[in-house]
N, C-alpha and C positions, 0 to 999 in steps of 0.2 A: 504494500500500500504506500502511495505516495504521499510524503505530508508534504503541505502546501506553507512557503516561509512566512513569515510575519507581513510582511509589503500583499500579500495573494489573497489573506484574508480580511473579509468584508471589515465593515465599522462593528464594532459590538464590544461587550467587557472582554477584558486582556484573562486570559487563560490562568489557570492558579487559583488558589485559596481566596474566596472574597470575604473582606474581614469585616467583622461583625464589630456595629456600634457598640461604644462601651456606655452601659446604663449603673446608675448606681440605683438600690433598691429603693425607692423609698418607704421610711415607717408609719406607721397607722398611728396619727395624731391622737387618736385617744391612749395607745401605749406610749407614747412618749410624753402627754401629758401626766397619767397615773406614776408613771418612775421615775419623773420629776417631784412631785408629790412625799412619794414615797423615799426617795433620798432626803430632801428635807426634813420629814420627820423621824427619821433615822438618825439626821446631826441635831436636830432637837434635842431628840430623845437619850442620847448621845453626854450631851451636855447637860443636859438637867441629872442624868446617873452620876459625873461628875462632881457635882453640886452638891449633892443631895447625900450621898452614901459616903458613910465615916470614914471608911477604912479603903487609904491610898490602892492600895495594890488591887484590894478588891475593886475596887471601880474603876481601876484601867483594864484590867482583865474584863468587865464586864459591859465597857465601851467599846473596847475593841470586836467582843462578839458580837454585840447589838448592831455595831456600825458595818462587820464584816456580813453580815445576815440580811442588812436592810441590804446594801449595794448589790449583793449578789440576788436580791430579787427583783430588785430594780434594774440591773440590768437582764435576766431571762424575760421582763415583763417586756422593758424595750424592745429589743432583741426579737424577731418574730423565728421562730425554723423555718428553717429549709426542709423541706421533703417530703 
């Protein structure tokens, strides 16, 4: 079979992989308003354990989970899956 050079063939798209626009996803305004929400009261709540509870060690220890527990729901709530 004869292939025909680049100059023989008609006008049309050039041969090869045609590349796909890049999109970025966007998130569903009501999850990224609630995890916004939701981290705020997370550094609230955060700061009032601070405050509030006697004993040093114990309320860093108990900020840090509070704060590590808000975020990490806050972001799977953003966050939509994939699949």
């Amino acid at each position: 079979m004869k292939t025909r050079l680049l100059e023989e063939r008609g006008p049309g798209p050039a041969p090869g992989p045609q590349p796909h626009p890049v999109t970025v996803p966007r998130l569903p305004v009501a999850n990224a308003v609630a995890a916004v929400v939701i981290a705020v009261t997370v550094l609230l709540g955060a700061i009032a354990v601070l405050l509030l509870m006697p004993g040093h060690l114990e309320a860093l220890g108990t900020t840090v989970t509070l704060a590590a527990s808000g975020f990490t729901l806050a972001a799977r709530i953003a966050v939509p899956r994939s699949g």
